[in-house]
N, C-alpha and C positions, 0 to 999 in steps of 0.2 A: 504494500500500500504506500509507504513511504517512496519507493522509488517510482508510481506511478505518481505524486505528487511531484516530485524533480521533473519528472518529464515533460509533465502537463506547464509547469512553472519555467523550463529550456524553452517549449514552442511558444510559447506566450511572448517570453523576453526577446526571442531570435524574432517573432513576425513584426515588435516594433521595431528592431534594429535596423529596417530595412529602407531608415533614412538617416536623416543626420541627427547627431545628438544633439541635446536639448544644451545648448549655453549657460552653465553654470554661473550662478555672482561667487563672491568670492565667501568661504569658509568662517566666515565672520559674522555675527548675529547681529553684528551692529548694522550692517549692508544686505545682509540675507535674513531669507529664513530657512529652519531646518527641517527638512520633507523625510521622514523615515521609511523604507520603500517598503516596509511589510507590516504588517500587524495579524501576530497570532493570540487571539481569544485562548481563556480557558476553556477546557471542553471537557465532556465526560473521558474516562479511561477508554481507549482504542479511537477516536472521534478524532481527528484533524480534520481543521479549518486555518486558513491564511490566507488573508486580503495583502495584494500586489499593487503597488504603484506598475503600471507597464510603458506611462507615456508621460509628457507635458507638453500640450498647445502642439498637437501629432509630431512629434519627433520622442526618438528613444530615450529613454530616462538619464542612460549615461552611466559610470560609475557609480559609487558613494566614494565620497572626502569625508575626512576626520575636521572636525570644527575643534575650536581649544578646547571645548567641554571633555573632549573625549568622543562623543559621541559621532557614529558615524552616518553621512544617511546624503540628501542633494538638497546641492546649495539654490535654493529657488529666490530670481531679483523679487522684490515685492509688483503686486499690479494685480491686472485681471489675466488669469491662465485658467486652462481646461486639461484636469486629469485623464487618462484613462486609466481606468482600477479594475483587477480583475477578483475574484474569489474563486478558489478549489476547494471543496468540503468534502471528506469520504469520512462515510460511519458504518459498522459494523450491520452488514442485515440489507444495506440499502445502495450500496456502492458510492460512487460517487458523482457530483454534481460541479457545476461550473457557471460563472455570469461573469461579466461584461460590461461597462459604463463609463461615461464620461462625463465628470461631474464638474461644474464652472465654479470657481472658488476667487475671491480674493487676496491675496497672500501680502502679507506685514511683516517686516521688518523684524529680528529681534524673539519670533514666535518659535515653536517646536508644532509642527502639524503629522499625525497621521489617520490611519485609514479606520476608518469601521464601518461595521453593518448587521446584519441580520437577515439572517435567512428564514424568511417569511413561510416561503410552500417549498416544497419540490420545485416548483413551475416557478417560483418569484424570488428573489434579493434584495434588500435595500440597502444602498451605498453613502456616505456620508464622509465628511473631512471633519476631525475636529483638533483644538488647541489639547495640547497633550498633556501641558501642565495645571490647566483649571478641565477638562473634558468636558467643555463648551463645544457644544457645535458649531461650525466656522462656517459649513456649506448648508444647501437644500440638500433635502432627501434626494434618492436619484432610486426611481426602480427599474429592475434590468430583468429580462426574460431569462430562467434559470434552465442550462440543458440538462437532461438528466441522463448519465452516463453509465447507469444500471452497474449492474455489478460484473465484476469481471470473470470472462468465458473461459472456464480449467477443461481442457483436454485430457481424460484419461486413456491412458497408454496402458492395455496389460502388461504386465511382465513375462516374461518368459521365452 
């Protein structure tokens, strides 16, 4: 399960890479802010879920930089920009699922932002940006059509 999570998480990041990277401000909170490209929820025991940054204003995310804090994650200038976030959720019984969105966000100087959401149905997601040190919501809700990717096909092989 974990490795079909990297996989799903390699095509995701290679189909935005398939332009140019997103222009980083520089590593400084005084001039940027700091975007952290993943957020994983607590979940039940076997249940992964991880919301992706995969884009900014369609271009590829880009590395992560280390800002002084320590912390690493993309240096976003302030203004108006448009995420694209993706989510991958697999749980025990039901396989896994996937969605998709692009959420328009304002970004300030000096903030820490990242990803959440909630997975609504099988069939729906809802995506959101928020300030990470008060978990203020920063963005509108954003809902995204959820694929459902059932659970995975085991071929048995007799032995012998």
């Amino acid at each position: 399960m974990k490795s079909f999570f990297a996989l799903l998480a390699a095509i995701l990041l290679v189909s935005c890479a398939t332009g140019p990277l997103y222009p980083q401000g520089p590593p400084d909170l005084s001039k940027s802010a700091l975007f952290l490209p993943s957020y994983k929820p607590k979940t039940p025991f076997l249940t992964r879920t991880e919301y992706l940054l995969g884009g900014i204003d369609g271009m590829a995310r880009g590395r992560t930089v280390r800002f002084p804090t320590g912390e690493k994650g993309i240096a976003v200038i302030p203004g108006d920009h448009r995420m694209t976030v993706a989510v991958f959720h697999g749980e025990p019984g039901h396989g896994m699922l996937s969605a998709e969105a692009t959420i328009p966000i304002k970004i300030q100087a000096g903030k820490t932002y990242e990803l959440a959401g909630s997975i609504v149905s099988r069939q729906r997601v809802d995506f959101w940006i928020r300030d990470r040190s008060t978990q203020k919501q920063e963005s509108k809700t954003i809902s995204a059509v959820a694929t459902d990717h059932g659970l995975p096909t085991f071929i048995v092989v007799p032995a012998g």
